[in-house]
C-alpha positions as a Python dict, from the first residue, in 0.01 Angstrom:
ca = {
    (1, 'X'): (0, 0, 0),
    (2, 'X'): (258, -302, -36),
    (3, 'X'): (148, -642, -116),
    (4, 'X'): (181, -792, 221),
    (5, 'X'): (-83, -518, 349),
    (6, 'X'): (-335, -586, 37),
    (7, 'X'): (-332, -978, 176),
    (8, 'X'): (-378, -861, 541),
    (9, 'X'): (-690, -624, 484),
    (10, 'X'): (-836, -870, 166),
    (11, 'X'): (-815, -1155, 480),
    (12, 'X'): (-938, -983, 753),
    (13, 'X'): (-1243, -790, 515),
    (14, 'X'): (-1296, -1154, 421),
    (15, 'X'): (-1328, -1261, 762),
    (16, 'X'): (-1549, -986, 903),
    (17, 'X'): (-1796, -1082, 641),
    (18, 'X'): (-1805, -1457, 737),
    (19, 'X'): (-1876, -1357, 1039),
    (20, 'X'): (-2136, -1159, 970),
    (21, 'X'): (-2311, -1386, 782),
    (22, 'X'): (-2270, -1679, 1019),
    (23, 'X'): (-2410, -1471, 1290),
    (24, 'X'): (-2722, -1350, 1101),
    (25, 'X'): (-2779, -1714, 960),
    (26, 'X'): (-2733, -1605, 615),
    (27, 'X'): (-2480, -1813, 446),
    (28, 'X'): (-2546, -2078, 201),
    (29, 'X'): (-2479, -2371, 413),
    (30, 'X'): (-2766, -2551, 651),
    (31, 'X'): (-2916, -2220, 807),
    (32, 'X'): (-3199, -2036, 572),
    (33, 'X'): (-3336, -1730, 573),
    (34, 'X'): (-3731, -1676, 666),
    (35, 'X'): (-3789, -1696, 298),
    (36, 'X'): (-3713, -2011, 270),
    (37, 'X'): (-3854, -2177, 549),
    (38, 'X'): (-4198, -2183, 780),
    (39, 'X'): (-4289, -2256, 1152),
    (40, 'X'): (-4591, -2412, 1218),
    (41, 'X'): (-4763, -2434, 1595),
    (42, 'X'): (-4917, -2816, 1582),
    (43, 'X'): (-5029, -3110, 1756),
    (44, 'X'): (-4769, -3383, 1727),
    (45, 'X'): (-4774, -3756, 1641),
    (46, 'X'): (-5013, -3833, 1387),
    (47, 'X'): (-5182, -3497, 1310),
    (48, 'X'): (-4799, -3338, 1204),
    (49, 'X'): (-4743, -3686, 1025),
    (50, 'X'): (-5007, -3600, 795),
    (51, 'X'): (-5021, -3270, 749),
    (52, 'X'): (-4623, -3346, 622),
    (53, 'X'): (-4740, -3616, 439),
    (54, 'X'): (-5076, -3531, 288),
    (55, 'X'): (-4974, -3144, 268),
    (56, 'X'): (-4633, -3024, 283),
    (57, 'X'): (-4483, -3271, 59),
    (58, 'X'): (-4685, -3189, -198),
    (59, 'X'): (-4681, -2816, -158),
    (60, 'X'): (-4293, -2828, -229),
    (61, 'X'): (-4329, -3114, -525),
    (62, 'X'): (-4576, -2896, -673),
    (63, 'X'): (-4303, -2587, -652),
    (64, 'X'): (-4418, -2410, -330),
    (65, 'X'): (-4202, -2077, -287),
    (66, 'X'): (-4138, -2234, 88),
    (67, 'X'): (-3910, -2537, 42),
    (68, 'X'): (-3860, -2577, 449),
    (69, 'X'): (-4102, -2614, 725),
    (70, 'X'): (-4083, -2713, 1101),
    (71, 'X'): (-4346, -2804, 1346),
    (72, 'X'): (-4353, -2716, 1753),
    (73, 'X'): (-4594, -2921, 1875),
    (74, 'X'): (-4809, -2741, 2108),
    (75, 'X'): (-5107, -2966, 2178),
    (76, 'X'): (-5444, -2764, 2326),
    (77, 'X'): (-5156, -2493, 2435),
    (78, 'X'): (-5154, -2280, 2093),
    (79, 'X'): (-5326, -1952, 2269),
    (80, 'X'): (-5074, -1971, 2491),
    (81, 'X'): (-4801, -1999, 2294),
    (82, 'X'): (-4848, -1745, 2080),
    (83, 'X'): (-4964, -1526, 2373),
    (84, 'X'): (-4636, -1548, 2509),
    (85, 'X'): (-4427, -1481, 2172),
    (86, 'X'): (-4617, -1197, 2148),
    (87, 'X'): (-4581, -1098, 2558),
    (88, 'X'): (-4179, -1120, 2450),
    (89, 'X'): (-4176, -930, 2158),
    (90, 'X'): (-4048, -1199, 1904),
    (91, 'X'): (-4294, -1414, 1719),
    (92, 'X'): (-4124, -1707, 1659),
    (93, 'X'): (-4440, -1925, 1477),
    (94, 'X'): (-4580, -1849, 1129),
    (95, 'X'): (-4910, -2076, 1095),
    (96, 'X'): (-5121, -2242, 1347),
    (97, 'X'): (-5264, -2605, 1242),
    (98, 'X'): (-5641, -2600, 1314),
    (99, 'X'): (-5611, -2394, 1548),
    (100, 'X'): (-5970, -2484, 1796),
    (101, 'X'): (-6263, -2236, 1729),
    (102, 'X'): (-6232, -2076, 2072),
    (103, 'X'): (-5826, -2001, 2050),
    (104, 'X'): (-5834, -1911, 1715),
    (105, 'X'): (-6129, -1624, 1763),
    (106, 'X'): (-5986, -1515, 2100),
    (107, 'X'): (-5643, -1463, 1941),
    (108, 'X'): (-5788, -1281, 1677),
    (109, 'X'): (-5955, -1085, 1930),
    (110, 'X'): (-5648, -1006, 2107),
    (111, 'X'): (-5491, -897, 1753),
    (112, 'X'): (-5241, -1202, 1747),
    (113, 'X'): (-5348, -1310, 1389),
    (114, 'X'): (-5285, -1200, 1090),
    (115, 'X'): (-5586, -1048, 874),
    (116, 'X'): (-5589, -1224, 536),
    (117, 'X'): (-5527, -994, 175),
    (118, 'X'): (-5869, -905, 81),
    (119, 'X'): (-5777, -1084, -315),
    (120, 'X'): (-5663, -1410, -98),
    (121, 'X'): (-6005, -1421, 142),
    (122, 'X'): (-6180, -1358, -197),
    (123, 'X'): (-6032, -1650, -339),
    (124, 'X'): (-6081, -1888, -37),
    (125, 'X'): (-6444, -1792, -44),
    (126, 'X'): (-6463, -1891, -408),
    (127, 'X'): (-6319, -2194, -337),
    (128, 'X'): (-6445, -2319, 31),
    (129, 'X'): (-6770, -2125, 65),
    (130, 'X'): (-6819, -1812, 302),
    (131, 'X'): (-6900, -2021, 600),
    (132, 'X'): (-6584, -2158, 581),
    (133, 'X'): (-6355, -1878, 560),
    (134, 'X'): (-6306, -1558, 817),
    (135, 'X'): (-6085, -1311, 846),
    (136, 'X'): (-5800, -1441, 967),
    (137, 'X'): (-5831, -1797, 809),
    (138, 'X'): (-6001, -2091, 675),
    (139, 'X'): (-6152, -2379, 898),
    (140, 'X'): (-5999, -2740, 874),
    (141, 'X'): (-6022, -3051, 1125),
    (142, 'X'): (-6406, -2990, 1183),
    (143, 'X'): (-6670, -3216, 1405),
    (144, 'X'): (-6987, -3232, 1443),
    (145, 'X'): (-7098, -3246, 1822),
    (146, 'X'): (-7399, -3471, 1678),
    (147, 'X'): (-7706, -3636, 1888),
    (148, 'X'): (-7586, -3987, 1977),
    (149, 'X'): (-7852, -4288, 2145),
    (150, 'X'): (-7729, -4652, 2249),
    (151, 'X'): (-8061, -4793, 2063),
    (152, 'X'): (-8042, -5105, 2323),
    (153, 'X'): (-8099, -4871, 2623),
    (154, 'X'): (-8347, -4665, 2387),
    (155, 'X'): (-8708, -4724, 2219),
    (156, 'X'): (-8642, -4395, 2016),
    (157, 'X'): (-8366, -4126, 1965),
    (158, 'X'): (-8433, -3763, 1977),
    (159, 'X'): (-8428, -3576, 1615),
    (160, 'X'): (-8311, -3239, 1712),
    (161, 'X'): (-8174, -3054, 2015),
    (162, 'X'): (-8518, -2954, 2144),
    (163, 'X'): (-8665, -3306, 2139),
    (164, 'X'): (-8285, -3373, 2307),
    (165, 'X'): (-8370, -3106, 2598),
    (166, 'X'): (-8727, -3248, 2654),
    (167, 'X'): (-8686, -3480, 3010),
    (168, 'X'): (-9050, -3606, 3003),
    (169, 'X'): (-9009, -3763, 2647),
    (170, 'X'): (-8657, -3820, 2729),
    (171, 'X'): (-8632, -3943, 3043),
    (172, 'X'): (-8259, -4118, 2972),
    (173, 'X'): (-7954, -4039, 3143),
    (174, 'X'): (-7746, -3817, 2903),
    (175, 'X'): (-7381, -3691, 2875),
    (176, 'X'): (-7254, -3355, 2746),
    (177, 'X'): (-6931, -3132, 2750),
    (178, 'X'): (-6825, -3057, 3046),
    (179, 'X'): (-6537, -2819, 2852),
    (180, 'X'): (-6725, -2652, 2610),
    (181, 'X'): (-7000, -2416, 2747),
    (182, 'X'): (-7036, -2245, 2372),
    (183, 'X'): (-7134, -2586, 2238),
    (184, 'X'): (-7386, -2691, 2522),
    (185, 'X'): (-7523, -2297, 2481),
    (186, 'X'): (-7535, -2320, 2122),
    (187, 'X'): (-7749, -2663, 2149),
    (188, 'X'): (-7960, -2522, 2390),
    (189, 'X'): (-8037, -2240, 2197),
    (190, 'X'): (-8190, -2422, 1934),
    (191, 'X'): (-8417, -2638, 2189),
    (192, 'X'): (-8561, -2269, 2259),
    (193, 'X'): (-8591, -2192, 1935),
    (194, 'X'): (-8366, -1983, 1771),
    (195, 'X'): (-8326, -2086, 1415),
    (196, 'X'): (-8030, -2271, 1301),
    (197, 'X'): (-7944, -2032, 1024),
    (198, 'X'): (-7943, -1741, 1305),
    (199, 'X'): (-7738, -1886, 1581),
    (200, 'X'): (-7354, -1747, 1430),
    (201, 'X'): (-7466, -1386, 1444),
    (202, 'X'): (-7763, -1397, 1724),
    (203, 'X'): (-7522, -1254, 2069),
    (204, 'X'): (-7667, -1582, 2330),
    (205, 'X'): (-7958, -1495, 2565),
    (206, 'X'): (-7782, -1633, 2859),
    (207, 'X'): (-8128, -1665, 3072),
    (208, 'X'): (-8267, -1847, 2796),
    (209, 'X'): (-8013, -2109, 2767),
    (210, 'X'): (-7932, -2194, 3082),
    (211, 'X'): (-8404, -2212, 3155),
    (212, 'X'): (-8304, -2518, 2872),
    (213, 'X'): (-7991, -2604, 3027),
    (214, 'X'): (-8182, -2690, 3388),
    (215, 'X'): (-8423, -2900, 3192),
    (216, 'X'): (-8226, -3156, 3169),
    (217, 'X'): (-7989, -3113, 3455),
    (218, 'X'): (-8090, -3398, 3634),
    (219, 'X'): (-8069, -3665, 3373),
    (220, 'X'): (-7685, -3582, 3330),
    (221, 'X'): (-7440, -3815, 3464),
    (222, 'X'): (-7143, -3728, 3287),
    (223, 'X'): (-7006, -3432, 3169),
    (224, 'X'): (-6729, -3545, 2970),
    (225, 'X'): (-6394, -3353, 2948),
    (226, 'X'): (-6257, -3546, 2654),
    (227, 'X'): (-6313, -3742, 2324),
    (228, 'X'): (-6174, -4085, 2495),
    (229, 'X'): (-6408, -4018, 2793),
    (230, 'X'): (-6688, -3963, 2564),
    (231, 'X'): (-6635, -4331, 2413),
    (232, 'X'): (-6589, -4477, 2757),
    (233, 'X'): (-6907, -4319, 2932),
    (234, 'X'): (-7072, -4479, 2595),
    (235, 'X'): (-6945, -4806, 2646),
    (236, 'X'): (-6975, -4871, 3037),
    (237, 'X'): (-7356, -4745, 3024),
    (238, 'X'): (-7344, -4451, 3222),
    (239, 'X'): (-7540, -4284, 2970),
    (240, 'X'): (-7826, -4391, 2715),
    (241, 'X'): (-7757, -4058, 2520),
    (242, 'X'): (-7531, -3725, 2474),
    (243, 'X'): (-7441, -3437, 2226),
    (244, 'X'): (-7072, -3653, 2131),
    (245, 'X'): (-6817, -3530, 1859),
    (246, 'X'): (-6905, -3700, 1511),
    (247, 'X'): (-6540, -3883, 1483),
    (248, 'X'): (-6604, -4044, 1821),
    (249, 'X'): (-6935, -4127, 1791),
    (250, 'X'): (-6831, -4342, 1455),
    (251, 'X'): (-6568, -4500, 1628),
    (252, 'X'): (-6843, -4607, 1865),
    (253, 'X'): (-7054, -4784, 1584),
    (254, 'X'): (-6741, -4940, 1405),
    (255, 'X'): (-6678, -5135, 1756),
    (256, 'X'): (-7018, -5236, 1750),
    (257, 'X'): (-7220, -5065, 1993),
    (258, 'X'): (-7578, -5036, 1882),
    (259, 'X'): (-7591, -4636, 1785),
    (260, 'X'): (-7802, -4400, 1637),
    (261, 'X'): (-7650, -4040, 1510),
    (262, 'X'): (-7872, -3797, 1428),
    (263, 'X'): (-7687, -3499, 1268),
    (264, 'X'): (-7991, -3247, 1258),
    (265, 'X'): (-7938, -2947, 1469),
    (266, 'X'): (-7590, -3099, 1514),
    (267, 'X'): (-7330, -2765, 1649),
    (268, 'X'): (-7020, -2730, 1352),
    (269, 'X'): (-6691, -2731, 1602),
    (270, 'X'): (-6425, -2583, 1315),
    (271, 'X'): (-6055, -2551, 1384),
    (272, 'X'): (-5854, -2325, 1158),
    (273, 'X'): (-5547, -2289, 970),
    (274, 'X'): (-5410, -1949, 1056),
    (275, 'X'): (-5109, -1698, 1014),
    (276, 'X'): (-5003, -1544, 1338),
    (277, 'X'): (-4961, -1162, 1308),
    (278, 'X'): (-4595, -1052, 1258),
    (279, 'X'): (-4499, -1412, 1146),
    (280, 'X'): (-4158, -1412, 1040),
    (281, 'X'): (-4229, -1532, 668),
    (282, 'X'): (-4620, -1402, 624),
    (283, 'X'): (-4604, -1371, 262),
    (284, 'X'): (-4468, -1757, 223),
    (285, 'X'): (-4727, -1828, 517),
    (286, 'X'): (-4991, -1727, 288),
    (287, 'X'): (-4886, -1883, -9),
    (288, 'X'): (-4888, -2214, 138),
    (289, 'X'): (-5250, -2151, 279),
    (290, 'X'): (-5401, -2052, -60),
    (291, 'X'): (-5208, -2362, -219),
    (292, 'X'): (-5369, -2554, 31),
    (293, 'X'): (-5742, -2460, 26),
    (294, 'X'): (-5757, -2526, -376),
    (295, 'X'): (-5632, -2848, -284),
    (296, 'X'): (-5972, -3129, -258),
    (297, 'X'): (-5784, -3458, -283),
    (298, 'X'): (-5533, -3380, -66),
    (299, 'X'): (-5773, -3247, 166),
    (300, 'X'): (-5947, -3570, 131),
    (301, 'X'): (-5616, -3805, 204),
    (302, 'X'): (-5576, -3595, 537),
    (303, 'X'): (-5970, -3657, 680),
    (304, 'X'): (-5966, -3998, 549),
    (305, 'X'): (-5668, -4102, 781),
    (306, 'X'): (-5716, -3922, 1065),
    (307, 'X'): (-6126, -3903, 1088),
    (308, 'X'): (-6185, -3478, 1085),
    (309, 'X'): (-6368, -3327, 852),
    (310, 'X'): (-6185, -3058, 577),
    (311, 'X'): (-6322, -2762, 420),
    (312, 'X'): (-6306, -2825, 56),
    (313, 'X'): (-6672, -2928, -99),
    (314, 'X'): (-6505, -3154, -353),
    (315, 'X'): (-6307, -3342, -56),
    (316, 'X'): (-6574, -3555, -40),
    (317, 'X'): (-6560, -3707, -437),
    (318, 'X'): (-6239, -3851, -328),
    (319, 'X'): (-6383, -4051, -62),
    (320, 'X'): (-6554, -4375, -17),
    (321, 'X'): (-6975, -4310, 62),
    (322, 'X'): (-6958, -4381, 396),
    (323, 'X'): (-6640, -4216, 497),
    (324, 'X'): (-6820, -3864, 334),
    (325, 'X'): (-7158, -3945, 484),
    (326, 'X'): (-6932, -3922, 866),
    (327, 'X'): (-6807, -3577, 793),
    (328, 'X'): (-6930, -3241, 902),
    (329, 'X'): (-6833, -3069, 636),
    (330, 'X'): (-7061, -3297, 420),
    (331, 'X'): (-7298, -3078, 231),
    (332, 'X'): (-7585, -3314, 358),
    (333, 'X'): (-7429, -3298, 737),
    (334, 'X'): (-7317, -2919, 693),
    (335, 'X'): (-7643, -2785, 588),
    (336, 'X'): (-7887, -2944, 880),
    (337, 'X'): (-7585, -2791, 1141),
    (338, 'X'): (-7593, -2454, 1370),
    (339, 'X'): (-7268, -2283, 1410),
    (340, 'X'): (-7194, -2138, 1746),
    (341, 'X'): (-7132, -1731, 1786),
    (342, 'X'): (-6780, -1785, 1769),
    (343, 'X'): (-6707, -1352, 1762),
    (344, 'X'): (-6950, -1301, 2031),
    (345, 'X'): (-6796, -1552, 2263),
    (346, 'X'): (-6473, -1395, 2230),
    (347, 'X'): (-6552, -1063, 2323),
    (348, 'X'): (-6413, -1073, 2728),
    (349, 'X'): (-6753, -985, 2910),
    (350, 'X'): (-6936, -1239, 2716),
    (351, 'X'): (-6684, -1504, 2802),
    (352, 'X'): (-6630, -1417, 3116),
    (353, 'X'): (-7041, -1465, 3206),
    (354, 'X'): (-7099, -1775, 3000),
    (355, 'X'): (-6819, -1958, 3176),
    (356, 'X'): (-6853, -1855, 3541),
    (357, 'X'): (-7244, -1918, 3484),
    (358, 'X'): (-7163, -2253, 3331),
    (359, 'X'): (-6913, -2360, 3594),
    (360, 'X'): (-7222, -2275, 3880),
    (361, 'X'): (-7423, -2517, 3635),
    (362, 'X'): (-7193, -2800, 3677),
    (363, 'X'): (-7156, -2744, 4075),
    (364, 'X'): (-7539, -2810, 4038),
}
């Protein structure tokens, strides 16, 4: 072969594998490989800002094996998001950001999340507790839906859900979630008695909750849709009491109103941190979770500036008295709480009846 030709075929072999590489984003440049790099389904604004800043930056400093990471923010649309990846055959999302109870069961349901290594769930259960950790993640941004009373329209508050459910020694005009029928099931529950211990594995006796449920159907006059309208149905009076989420319900006191909370029989509302099934970087998806449950103060920075409760049981030394004592996840808070039958709800039948039975209830 003469010289001239060796040039030709070294340049065009050259070329050819440029191109290659350019087309399947591997070159050394801007574009990185999966490896290198994770997706995360959030919520925008101030939620992604600290999760970056609270989080992520420290996961790299401390020599993370992901060094890039993107958000989509996909605010109360994550189900459907990664429902629709998964429709098309290309999962483009690694982790979910607290992830709401409800999605993050269904899509487990529907086989859309990744199951975690039996040595990492062992390890987050060492580390955050049992109730804290399933199969397919670890729960993070938690509330409490608590019993809240405006003391200036009240004599007395009730101190659990069934004193909350009784009409004739609680005549006042109440709120609840108009969004949520788990939650409002879940309270009702215990006003029939089913211990709180009980209430995450007992399947919900339908009949039974919704005999409680009519107790007090008259006395509602709001069933709220939303954490602002929660506040504002607080504010303007319309009514005396209501089963509100913990962060709102302190926002209420620090304006002023005269509240009181009562956190017994509160219902734990978890979100999770979760890898979607078929993520495109799982193994650096589950690095960064592990990094991040064995992580207390950082944990701590997150809940202190954006109000939710975290997982970790040392959180809490890293905060003020009074910012712990407003947490759910406080062991004092966490232990007097029922958590709702999160697996049960997401089995289709079960869904199905609680919500069409609950959306007669609120037709009245």
């Amino acid at each position: 072969m003469s010289r001239k030709w060796k040039k030709t075929v070294t340049a065009l072999m050259v070329a050819a594998a440029t191109a290659l590489l350019v087309a399947c984003g591997g070159s050394d440049g801007d574009s990185s490989s999966a490896g290198d790099s994770l997706v995360i389904g959030g919520w925008g604004g101030t939620i992604d800002k600290a999760t970056q800043k609270h989080y992520i930056d420290k996961y790299i400093a401390d020599g993370g094996d992901v060094t890039k990471f993107s958000f989509v923010d996909a605010p109360s649309a994550q189900l459907a998001r990664v429902e629709a990846q998964a429709k098309a055959g290309k999962i483009e999302w690694d982790l979910i950001d607290s992830a709401p109870g409800p999605e993050a069961y269904l899509l487990n349901a529907k086989g859309l999340l990744a199951k975690l290594p039996s040595d990492l769930k062992q390890e987050l259960v060492d580390e955050l507790g049992e109730q804290r950790v399933t199969d397919f993640g670890f729960s993070h941004a938690n509330v409490g839906n608590v019993i809240v009373c405006n003391m200036d329209k009240m004599d007395s508050c009730p101190r659990n859900m069934k004193e909350f459910f009784d009409p004739k020694k609680f005549p006042q005009t109440r709120t609840i979630a108009g969004n949520n029928p788990l939650i409002n099931a879940t309270a009702a529950e215990l006003a029939a008695g089913v211990p709180r211990q009980d209430t995450a594995t007992t399947p919900v006796n339908l009949d039974q909750v919704f005999d409680q449920l009519d107790r007090i159907r008259d006395t509602v006059r709001v069933f709220h849709q939303s954490g602002d309208q929660q506040m504002q149905v607080m504010r303007n009076g319309e009514a005396d009491m209501g089963i509100l989420w913990s962060g709102r319900a302190y926002s209420l006191l620090d304006e002023g109103m005269n509240l009181e909370i009562v956190w017994n029989d509160a219902i734990y509302e978890p979100s999770f941190w979760t890898v979607v099934k078929d993520a495109p970087n799982e193994e650096g998806a589950f690095d960064f979770l592990r990094w991040l449950a064995k992580q207390p103060e950082a944990q701590a920075g997150w809940a202190e500036e954006l109000n939710y409760s975290v997982p970790h049981p040392k959180a809490f030394d890293f905060l003020s008295e009074k910012d712990a004592k407003r947490q759910a996840d406080y062991p004092a808070n966490f232990e007097v709480m029922a958590i709702p039958n999160w697996d049960w709800y997401a089995q289709p039948e079960n869904k199905s009846e609680l919500d069409s039975r609950f959306q007669s209830y609120l037709r009245g």
